[in-house]
N, CA, C and O atoms as CSV, one atom per row, in Angstrom:
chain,resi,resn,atom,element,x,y,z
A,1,UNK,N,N,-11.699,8.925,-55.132
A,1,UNK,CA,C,-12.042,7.748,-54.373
A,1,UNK,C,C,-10.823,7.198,-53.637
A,1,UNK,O,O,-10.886,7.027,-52.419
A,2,UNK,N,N,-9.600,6.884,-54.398
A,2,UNK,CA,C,-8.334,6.583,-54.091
A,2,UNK,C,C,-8.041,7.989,-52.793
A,2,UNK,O,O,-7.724,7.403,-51.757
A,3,UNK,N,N,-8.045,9.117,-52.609
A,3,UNK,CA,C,-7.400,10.022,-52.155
A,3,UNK,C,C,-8.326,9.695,-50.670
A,3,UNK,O,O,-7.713,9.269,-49.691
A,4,UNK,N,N,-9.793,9.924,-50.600
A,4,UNK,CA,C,-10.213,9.310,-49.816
A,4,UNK,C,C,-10.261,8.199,-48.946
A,4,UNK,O,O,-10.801,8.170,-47.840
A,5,UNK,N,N,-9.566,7.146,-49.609
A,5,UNK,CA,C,-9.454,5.268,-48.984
A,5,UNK,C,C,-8.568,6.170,-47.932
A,5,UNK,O,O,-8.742,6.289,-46.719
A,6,UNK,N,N,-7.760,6.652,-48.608
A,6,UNK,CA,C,-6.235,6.917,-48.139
A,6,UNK,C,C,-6.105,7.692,-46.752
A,6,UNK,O,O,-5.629,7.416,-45.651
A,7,UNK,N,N,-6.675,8.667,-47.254
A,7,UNK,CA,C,-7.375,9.389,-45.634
A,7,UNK,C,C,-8.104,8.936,-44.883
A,7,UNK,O,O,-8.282,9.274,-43.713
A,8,UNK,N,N,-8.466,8.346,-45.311
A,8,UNK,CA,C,-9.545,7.222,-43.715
A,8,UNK,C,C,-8.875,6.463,-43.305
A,8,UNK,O,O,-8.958,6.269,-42.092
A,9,UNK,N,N,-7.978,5.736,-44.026
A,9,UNK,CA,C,-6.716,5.049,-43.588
A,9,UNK,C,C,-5.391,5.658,-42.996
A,9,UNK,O,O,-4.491,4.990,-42.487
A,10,UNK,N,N,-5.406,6.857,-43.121
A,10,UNK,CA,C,-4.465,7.358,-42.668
A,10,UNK,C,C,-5.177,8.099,-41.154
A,10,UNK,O,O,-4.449,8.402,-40.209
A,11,UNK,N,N,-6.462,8.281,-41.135
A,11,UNK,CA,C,-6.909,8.456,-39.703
A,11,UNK,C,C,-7.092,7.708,-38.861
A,11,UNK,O,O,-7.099,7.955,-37.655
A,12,UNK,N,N,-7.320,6.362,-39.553
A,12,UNK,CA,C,-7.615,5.460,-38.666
A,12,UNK,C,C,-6.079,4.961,-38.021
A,12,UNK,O,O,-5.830,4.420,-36.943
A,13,UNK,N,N,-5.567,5.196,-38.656
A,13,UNK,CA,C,-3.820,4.917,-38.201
A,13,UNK,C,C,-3.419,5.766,-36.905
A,13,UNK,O,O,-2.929,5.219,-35.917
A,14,UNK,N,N,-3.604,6.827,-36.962
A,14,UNK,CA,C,-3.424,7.796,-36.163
A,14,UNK,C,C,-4.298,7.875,-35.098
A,14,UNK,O,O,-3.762,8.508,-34.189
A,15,UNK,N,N,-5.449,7.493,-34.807
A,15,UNK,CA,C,-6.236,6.946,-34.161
A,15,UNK,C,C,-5.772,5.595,-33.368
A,15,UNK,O,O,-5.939,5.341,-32.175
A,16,UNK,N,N,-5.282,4.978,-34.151
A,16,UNK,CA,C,-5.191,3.512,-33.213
A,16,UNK,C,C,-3.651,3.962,-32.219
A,16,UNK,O,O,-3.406,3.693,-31.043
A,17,UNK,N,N,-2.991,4.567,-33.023
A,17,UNK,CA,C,-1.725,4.920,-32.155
A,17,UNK,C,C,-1.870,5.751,-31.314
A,17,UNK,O,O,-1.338,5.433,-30.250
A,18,UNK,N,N,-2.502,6.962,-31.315
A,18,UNK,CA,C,-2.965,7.717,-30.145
A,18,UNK,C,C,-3.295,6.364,-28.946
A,18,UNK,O,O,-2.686,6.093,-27.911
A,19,UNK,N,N,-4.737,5.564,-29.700
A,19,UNK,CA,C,-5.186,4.915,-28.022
A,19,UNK,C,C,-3.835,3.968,-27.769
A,19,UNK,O,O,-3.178,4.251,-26.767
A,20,UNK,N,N,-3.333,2.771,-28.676
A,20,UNK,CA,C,-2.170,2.798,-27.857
A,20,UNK,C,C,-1.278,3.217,-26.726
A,20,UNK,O,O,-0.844,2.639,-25.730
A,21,UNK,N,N,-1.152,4.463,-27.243
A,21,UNK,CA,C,0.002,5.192,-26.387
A,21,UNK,C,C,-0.918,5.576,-25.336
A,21,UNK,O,O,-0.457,5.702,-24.202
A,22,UNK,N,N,-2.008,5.758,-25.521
A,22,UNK,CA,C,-2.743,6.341,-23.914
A,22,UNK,C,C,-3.040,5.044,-23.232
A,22,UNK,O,O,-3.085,5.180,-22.010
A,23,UNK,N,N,-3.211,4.072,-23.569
A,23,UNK,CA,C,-3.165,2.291,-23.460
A,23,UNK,C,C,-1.921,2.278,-22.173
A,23,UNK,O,O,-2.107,2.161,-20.962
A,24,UNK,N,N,-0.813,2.418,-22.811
A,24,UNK,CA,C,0.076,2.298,-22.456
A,24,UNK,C,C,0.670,3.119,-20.941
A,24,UNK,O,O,1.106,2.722,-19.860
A,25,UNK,N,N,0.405,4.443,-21.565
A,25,UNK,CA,C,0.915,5.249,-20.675
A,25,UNK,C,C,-0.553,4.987,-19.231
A,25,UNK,O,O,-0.261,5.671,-18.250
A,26,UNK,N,N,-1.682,4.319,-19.060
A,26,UNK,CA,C,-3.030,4.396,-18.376
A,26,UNK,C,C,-1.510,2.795,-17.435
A,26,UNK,O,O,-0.829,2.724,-16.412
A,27,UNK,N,N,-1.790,1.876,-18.740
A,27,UNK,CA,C,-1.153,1.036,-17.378
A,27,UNK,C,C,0.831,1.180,-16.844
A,27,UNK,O,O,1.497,0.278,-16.336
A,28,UNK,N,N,1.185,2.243,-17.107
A,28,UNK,CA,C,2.236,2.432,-16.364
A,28,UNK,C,C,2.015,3.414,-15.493
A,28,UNK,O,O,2.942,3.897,-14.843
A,29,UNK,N,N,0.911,3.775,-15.390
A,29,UNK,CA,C,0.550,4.469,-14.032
A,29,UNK,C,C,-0.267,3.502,-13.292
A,29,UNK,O,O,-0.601,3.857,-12.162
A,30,UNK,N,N,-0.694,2.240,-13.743
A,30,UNK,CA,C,-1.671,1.655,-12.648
A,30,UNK,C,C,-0.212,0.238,-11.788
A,30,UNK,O,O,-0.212,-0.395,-10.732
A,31,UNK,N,N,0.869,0.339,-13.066
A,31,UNK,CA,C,1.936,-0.755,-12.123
A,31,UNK,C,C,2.570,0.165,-11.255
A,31,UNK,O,O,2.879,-0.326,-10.169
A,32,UNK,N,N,2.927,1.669,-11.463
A,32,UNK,CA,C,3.644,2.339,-10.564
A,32,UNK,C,C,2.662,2.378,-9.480
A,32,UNK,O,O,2.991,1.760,-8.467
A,33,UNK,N,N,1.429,3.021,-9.469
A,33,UNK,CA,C,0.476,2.962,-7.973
A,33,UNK,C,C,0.490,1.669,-7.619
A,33,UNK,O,O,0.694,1.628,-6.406
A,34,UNK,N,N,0.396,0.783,-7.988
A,34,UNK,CA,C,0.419,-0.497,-7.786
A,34,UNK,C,C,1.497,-0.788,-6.824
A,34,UNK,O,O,1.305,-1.174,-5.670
A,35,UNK,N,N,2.729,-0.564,-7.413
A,35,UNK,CA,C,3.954,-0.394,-6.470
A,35,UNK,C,C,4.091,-0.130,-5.713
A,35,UNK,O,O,4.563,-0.937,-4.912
A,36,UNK,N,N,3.774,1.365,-5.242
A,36,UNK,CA,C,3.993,2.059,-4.501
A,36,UNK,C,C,3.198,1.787,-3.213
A,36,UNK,O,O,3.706,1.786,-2.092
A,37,UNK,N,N,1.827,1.543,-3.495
A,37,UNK,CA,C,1.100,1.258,-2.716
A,37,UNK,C,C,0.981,0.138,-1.744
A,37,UNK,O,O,0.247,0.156,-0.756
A,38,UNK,N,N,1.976,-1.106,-2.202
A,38,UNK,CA,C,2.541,-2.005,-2.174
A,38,UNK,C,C,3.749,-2.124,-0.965
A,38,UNK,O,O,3.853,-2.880,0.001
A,39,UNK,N,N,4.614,-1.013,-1.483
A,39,UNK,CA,C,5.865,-0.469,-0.814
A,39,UNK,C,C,5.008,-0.190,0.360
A,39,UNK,O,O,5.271,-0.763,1.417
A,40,UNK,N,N,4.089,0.565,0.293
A,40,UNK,CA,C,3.912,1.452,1.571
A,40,UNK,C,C,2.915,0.335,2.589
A,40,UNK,O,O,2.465,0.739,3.662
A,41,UNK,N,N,2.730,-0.669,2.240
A,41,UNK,CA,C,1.920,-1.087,2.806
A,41,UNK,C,C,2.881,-2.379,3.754
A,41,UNK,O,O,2.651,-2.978,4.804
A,42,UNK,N,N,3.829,-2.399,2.926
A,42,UNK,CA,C,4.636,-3.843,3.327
A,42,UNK,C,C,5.424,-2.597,4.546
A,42,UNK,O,O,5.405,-3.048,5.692
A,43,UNK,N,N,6.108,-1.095,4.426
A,43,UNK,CA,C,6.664,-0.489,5.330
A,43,UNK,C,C,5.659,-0.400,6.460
A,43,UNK,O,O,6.144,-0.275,7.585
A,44,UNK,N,N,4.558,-0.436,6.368
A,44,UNK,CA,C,3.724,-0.151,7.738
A,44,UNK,C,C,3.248,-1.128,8.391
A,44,UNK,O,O,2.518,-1.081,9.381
A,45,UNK,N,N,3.869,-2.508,7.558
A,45,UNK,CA,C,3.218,-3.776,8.161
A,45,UNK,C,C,4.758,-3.926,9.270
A,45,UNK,O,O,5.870,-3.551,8.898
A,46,UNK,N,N,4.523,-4.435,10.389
A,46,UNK,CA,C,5.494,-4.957,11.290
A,46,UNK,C,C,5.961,-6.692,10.635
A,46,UNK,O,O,5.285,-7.695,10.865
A,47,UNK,N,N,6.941,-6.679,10.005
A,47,UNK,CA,C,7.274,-8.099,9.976
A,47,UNK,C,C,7.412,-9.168,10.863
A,47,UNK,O,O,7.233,-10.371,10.675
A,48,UNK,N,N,7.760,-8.544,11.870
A,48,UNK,CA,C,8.387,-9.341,13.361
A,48,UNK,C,C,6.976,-9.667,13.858
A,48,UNK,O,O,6.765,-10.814,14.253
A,49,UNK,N,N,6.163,-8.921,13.870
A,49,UNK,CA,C,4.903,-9.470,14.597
A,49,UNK,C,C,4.253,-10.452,13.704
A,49,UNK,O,O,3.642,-11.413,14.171
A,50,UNK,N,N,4.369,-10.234,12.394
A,50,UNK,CA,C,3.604,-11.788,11.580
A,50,UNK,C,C,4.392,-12.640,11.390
A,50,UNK,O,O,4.010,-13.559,10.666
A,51,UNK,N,N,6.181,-12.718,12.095
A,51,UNK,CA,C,6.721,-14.067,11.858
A,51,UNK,C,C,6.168,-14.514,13.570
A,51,UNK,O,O,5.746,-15.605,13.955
A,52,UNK,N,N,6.246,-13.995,13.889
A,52,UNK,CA,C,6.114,-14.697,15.527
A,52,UNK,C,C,4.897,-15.678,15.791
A,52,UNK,O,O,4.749,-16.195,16.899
């Protein structure tokens, strides 16, 4: 019974850290596109024509 708790607990551990890390690694790809997309949008905007 004990050996069992233990293993469900020890999957569920391993489980939560997997989604974590895919947690994690999902939004450091949505701030880098984020960025980038950002970058590229402010380079194709003309500044001079929206201060004028």
């Amino acid at each position: 019974m004990v050996t069992v708790d233990f293993k469900q607990e020890k999957h569920n551990l391993i489980i939560c850290l997997l989604m974590i890390a895919i947690s994690l690694l999902f939004l450091f790809y949505m701030g880098c596109s984020m960025v980038h997309s950002t970058k590229l949008f402010w380079e194709s905007c003309q500044i001079e024509r929206w201060l004028e």
